[in-house]
C-alpha positions in Angstrom: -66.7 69.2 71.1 -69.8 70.1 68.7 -67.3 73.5 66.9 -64.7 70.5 66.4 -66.1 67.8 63.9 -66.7 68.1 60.0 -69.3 69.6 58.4 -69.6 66.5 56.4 -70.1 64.4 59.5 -73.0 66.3 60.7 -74.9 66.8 58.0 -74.3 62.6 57.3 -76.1 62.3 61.3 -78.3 65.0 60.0 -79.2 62.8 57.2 -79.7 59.6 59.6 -81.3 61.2 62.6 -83.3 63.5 61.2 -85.4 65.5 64.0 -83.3 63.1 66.7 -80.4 64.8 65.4 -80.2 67.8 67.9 -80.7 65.2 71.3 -78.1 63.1 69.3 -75.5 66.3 69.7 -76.6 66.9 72.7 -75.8 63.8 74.3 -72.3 63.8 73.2 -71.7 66.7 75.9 -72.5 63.9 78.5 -70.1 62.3 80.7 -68.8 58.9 78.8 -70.0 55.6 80.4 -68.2 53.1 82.0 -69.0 49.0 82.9 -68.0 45.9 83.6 -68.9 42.5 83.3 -67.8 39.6 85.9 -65.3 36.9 84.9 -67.2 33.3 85.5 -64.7 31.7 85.8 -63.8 33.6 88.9 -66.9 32.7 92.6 -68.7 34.7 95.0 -67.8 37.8 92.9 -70.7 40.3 93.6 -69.9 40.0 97.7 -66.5 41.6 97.3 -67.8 44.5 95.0 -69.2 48.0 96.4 -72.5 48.0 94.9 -73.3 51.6 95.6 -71.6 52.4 92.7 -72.9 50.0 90.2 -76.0 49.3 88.9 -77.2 46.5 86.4 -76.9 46.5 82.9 -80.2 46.0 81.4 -79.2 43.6 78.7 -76.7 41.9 80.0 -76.3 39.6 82.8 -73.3 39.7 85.4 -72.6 43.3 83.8 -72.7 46.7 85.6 -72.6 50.4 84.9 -70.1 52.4 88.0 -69.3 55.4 89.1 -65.6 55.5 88.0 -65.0 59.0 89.7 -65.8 57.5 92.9 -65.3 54.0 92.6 -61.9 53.3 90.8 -62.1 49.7 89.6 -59.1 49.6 87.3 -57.1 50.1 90.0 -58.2 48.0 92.6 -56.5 44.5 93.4 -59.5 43.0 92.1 -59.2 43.9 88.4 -55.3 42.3 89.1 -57.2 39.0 89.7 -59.0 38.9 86.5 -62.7 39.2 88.5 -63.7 42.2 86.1 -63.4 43.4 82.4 -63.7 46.8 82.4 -65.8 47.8 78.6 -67.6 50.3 77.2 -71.1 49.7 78.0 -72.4 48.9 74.3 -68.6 47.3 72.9 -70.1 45.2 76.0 -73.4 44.1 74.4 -71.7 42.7 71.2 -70.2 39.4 72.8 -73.5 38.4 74.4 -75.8 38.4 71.4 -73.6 35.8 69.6 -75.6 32.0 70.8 -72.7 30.4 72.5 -72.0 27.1 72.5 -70.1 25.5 75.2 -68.0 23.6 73.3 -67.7 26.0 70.3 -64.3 26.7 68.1 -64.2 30.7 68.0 -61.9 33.2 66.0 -62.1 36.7 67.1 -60.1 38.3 63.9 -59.4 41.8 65.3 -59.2 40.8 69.5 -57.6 43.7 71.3 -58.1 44.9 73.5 -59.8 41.3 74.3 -62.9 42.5 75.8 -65.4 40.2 73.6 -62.2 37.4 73.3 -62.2 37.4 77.5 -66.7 37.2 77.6 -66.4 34.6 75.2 -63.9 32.5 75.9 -65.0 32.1 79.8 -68.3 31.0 79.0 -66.3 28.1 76.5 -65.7 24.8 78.4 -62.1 23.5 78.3 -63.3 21.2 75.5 -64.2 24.5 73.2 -61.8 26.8 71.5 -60.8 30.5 71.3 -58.2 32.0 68.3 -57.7 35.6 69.3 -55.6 37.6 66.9 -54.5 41.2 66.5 -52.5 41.8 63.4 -50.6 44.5 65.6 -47.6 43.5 67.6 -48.0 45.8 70.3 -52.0 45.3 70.4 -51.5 41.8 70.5 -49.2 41.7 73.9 -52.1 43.9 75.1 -54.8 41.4 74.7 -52.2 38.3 75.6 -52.3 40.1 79.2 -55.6 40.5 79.2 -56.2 37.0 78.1 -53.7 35.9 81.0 -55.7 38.1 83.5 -58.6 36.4 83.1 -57.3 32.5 83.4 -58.3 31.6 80.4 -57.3 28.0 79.2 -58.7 27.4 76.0 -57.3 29.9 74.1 -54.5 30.3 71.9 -53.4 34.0 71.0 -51.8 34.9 67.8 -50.2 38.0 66.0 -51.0 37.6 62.1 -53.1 39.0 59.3 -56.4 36.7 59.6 -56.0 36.1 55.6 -53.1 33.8 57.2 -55.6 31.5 58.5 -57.1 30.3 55.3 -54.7 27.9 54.3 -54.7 25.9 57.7 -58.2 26.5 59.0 -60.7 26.5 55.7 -64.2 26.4 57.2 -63.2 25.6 60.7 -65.0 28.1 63.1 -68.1 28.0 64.2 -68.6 31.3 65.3 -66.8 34.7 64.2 -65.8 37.1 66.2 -65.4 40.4 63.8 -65.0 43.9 65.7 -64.0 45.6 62.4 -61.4 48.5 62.3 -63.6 51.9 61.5 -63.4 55.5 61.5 -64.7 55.6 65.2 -67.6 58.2 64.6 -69.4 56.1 67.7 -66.2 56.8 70.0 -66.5 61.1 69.5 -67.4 61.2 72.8 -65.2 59.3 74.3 -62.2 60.0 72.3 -61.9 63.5 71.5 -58.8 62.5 69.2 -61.5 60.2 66.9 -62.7 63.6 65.8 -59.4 64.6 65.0 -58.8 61.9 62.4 -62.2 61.8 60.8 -63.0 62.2 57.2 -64.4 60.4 54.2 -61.0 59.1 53.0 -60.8 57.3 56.2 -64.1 55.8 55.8 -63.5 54.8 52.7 -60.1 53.2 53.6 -62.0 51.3 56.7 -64.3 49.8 54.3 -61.8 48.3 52.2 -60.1 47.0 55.0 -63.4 45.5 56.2 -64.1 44.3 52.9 -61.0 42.5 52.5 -61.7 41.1 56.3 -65.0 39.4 55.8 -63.8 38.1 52.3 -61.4 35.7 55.1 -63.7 35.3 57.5 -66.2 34.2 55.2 -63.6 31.9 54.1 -62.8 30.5 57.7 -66.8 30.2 58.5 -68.2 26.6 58.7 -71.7 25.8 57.0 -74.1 26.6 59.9 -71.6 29.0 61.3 -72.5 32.4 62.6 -70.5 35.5 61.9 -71.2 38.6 64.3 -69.7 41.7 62.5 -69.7 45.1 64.3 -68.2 48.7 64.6 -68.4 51.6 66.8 -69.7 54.1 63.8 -71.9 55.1 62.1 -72.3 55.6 58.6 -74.4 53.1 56.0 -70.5 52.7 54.0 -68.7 50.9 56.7 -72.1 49.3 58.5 -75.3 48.4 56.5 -73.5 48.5 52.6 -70.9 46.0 54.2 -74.2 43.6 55.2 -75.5 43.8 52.2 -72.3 43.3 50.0 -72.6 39.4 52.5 -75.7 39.0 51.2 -75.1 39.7 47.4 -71.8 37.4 47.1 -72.1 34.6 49.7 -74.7 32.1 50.3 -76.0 33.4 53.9 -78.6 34.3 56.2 -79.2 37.7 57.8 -80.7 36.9 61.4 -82.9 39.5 63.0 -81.6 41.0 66.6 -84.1 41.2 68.9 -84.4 44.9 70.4 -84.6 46.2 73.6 -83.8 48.9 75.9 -83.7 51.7 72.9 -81.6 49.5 70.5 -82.3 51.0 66.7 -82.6 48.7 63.7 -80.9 49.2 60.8 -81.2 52.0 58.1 -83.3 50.3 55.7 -82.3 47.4 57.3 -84.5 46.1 60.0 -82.3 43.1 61.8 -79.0 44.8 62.2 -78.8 47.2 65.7 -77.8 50.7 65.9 -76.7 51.9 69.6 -77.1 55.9 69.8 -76.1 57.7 72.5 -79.3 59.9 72.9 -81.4 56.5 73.3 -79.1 54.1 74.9 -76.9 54.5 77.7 -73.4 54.2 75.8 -71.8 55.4 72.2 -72.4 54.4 68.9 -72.0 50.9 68.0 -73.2 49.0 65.5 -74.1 45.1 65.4 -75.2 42.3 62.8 -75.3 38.2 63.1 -75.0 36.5 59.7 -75.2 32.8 58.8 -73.1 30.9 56.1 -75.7 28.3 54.5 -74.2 25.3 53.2 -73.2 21.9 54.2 -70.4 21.7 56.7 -67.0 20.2 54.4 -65.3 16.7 55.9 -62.0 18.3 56.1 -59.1 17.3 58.9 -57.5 19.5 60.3 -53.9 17.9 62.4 -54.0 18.2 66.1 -51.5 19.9 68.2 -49.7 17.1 69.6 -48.2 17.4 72.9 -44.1 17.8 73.3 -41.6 18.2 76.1 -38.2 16.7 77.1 -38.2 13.9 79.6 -36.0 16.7 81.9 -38.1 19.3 81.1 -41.6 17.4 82.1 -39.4 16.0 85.2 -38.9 19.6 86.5 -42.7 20.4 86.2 -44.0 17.2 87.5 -41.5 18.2 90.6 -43.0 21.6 90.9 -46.5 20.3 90.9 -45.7 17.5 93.9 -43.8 20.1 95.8 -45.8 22.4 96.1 -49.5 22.0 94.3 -52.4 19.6 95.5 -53.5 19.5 91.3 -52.0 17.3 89.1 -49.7 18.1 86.6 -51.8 18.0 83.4 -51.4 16.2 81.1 -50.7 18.0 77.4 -47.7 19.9 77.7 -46.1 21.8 75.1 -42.3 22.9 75.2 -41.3 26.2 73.4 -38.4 26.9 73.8 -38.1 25.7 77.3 -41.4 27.4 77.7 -44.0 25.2 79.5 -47.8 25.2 78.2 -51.0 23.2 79.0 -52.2 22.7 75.9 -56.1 21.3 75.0 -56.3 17.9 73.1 -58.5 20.3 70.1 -55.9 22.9 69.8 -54.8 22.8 66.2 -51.4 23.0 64.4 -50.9 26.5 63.2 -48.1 26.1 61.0 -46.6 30.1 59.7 -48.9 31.5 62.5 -47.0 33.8 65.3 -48.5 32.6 68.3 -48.3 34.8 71.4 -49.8 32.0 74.0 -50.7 29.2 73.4 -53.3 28.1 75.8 -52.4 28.0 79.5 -48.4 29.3 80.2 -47.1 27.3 83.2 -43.9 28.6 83.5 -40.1 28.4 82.3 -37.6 25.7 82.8 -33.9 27.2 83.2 -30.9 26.1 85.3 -32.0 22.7 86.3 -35.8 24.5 87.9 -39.4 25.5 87.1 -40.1 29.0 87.5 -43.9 29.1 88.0 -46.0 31.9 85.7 -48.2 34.2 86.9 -50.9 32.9 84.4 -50.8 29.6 86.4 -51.5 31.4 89.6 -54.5 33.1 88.0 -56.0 29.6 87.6 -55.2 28.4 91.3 -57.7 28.3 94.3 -56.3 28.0 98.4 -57.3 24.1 98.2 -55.1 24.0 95.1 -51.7 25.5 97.0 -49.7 24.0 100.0 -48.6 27.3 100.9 -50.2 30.9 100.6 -51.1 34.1 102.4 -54.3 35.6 102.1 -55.0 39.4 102.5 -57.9 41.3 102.4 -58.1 43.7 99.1 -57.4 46.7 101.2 -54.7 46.0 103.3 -51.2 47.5 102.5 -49.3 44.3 101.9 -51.4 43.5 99.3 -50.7 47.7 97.6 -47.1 46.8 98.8 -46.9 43.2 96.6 -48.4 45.1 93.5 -45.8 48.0 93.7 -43.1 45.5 93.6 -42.2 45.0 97.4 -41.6 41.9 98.9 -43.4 41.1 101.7 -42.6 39.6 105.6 -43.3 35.7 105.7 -43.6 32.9 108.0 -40.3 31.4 107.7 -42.1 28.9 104.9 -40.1 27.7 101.8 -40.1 27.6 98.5 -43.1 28.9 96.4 -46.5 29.8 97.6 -49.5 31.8 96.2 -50.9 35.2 97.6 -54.4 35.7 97.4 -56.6 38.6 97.8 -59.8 37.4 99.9 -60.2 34.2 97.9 -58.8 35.0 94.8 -54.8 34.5 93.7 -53.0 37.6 93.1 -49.2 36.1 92.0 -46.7 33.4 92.9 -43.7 34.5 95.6 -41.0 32.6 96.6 -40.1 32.6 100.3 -36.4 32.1 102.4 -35.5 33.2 105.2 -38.7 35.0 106.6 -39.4 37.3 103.5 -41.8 36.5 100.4 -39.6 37.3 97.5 -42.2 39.1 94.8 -42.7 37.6 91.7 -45.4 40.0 90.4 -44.6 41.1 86.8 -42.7 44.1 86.3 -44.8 45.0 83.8 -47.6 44.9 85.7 -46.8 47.0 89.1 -48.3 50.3 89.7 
C-alpha cells in the first residue's frame, strides 16, 4: 500500500507527523477496524449479541469494536431489524460529541450513508426533528433504507443541494450535521481505491466544495446553534484553513473538544481533534464544534399540515382495528396514495425532493392498505394481533430473508414476524402459508 500513494502525500504526513510519521505508515499495514453502536430505540439489545467478539468503545457508550472475520454482523437477522449501525470506529465518534437535545431540529447536509443521521436522530424524541439529505440520487435511497432500518419517526429525508434550504429554512436548525465531502486521505487504509484518486487538484476541489457548504449551513444555523464540521483527511486545506475561514467571516465561537483516548488537537489549532491511526484505534478523521453568536431571528416557518382522503384514511383506520392493538395516529399525509405519519413540527418544504417523509405506513391501492415494512420496524408483539416469533438462527427466519414464504397456522390476513423480540417484516397469511412481504431489495 506504502509504494502506492504520492510523493506529495507523504512528505505533507511528513510535514504533520514529523518523527510519528514512520508508526503513522506503519499502521496503515494493519487490519481496518470495524464497530457498531446500538439502536435505542430498539430493548434488551446486549443479551442477544455474542459478546466474545466485541469489546467496548472507549469513548462512546452502547458502541463496540468486533471481530468481523468471525463474527459477521451485517449479515445476521439482527442488523435486518435495525438493533445495530455498523461504522467506522472514529466516523462513529463524530455524532456523539455534538450536545444533543431531546427536542432539537437537526440537518445533517451530506447524510449517507446515515450513520451520524441514524445516532442522532434515535436519541431525538418524537417532538425533535431530523432533515437528512444527500444531494446524490442513488446515495440518498441508501440512507432512506437505512433511515427505515432503524424506525426512525422524526425524520424526513430529502435528495437536494443544501443551498436549496435557504430560502425555506433561514436560521432554523439548531444543530448541523456537516460530514464534508474530502479527498479521503483518512480512508487509505480502508479503501485502497482513495489512494488511487488522490492528488492536490482533488483537495483543492474538496475545499471549494466545502467552502460553498458551510457558506449554507452557516446560513441555516440559528443564533446559539452549533455546527459540528468533520472529514476523514488530513491536510490543514480541507480541515483547520476551513475553521479558520468560520472564524474570519462569521460571527462564531470555536468550542474546545475535550481529548481522550489518544485524540490529537489541531495543528496550530488546539480545540479541533485529529484521529490517527497510529494513536487511536480507527483511520483518520477529523472533527470541530462551532457556534453562531447572535440573537435567534422571530421568523415563522409554515407547518406541514396533515392531508388524506376520507377513503384513504378509512382504509388505514381499517387496517389499524383489524389487525394492530395501536391507534391509528393521528397526522397522516397522502402522497400520492402514499400513507405517512407525519410530526406536528415537520415543516413545509416547498421545491425540496423528499425521499420520506417521516414514518411510511404503507400504500392504498384497489380499495386496501398494503402495510410497509417501515411500519413493522416500529411494532412490538403487544402491538400485533397476529405474529410468529423465531429465534435469530433458525432457518425460517434465513428462509423469510431469502424471499420464501413460510408454513403458518391457518391465521388470516396480516401478521408481523419477529426475530426473538424484535419485528423483522409484515406477511400476509391464507390458507396455511405466510405469504412474504420482505423487500425484494432487501433479500440476501
Amino acid at each position: 500500500m506504502v509504494n502506492k500513494m504520492h510523493e506529495e502525500f507523504k512528505q505533507q504526513m511528513k510535514d504533520i507527523l514529523g518523527n510519528e510519521y514512520e508508526d503513522f505508515m506503519k499502521a496503515l499495514e494493519d487490519k481496518p477496524l470495524k464497530a457498531i453502536y446500538l439502536n435505542p430505540l430498539k430493548e434488551n439489545i446486549p443479551t442477544h449479541l455474542n459478546h466474545q467478539y466485541l469489546r467496548s468503545h472507549p469513548i462512546v457508550n452502547d458502541a463496540y469494536y468486533y471481530d468481523y472475520d468471525k463474527y459477521e454482523l451485517g449479515k445476521s437477522p439482527y442488523f435486518s431489524c435495525g438493533l445495530y449501525y455498523i461504522q467506522e470506529p472514529s466516523a462513529l465518534l463524530v455524532a456523539p460529541l455534538l450536545d444533543i437535545k431531546e427536542d432539537d431540529y437537526i440537518l445533517d447536509m451530506c447524510g449517507a450513508p446515515g450513520g451520524k443521521t441514524c445516532y442522532v436522530a434515535s436519541h431525538l424524541s418524537n417532538n425533535g426533528l431530523m432533515i437528512t439529505n444527500d444531494i446524490f440520487p442513488l446515495r440518498a435511497k441508501i440512507l432512506s433504507e437505512n433511515v427505515e432500518r432503524f424506525s426512525l419517526q422524526n425524520t424526513i429525508v430529502t435528495n437536494n443541494d443544501p443551498k436549496d434550504f435557504i430560502s425555506t429554512l433561514p436560521e432554523f436548525f439548531d444543530k448541523i450535521i456537516l460530514d464534508a465531502p474530502c479527498s479521503g486521505e483518512g480512508m487509505f487504509r480502508k479503501n485502497s481505491e482513495a489512494i488511487k484518486q488522490w492528488s492536490m487538484q482533488k483537495v483543492n476541489e474538496c475545499a471549494y466544495i466545502q467552502r460553498n457548504l458551510i457558506d449554507t449551513a452557516m446560513q441555516l444555523l440559528k443564533p446559539g446553534g452549533i455546527l459540528i464540521y468533520s472529514t476523514c483527511t488530513y491536510n490543514m486545506i480541507e480541515n483547520e484553513n476551513q475553521i479558520q475561514y468560520i472564524l474570519d467571516n462569521y460571527d462564531c465561537t470555536l468550542l474546545p473538544i475535550k481529548k481522550s483516548n489518544d485524540m490529537c488537537p489541531g495543528i496550530h489549532m488546539e480545540s479541533v481533534a485529529r484521529l490517527y491511526p497510529h494513536k487511536y484505534q480507527g483511520e483518520g478523521q477529523f472533527i470541530a464544534l462551532i457556534q453562531k453568536n447572535g440573537i435567534p431571528s422571530k421568523y415563522q416557518y409554515k407547518p406541514l399540515k396533515p392531508a388524506i382522503s376520507k377513503t384513504n384514511l378509512k382504509l388505514v383506520q381499517d387496517f389499524y382495528h383489524t389487525y394492530l392493538n395501536i391507534d391509528c395516529p393521528s397526522y397522516l399525509y397522502d402522497n400520492n396514495n402514499h400513507i405517512y405519519s407525519i410530526q406536528p413540527q415537520f415543516p413545509q418544504l416547498k421545491g425540496i425532493r423528499i425521499l420520506r417523509n417521516g414514518l411510511y405506513l404503507g400504500e392504498c391501492k384497489k380499495n386496501r392498505f398494503e402495510p410497509s415494512l417501515a411500519l413493522a420496524l416500529t411494532l412490538k408483539k403487544q402491538d400485533v394481533k397476529q405474529y410468529y416469533s423465531y429465534q435469530q438462527d433458525n432457518t425460517k427466519i434465513k428462509q423469510y430473508i431469502h424471499g420464501e414464504s413460510i408454513d403458518g397456522s391457518h391465521q388470516k390476513g396480516y401478521g408481523v414476524l419477529f426475530v426473538d423480540e424484535y419485528p423483522l417484516s409484515f406477511y400476509k397469511e391464507s390458507h396455511g402459508q405466510a405469504k412474504n412481504l420482505y423487500p425484494k431489495g432487501l433479500r440476501k
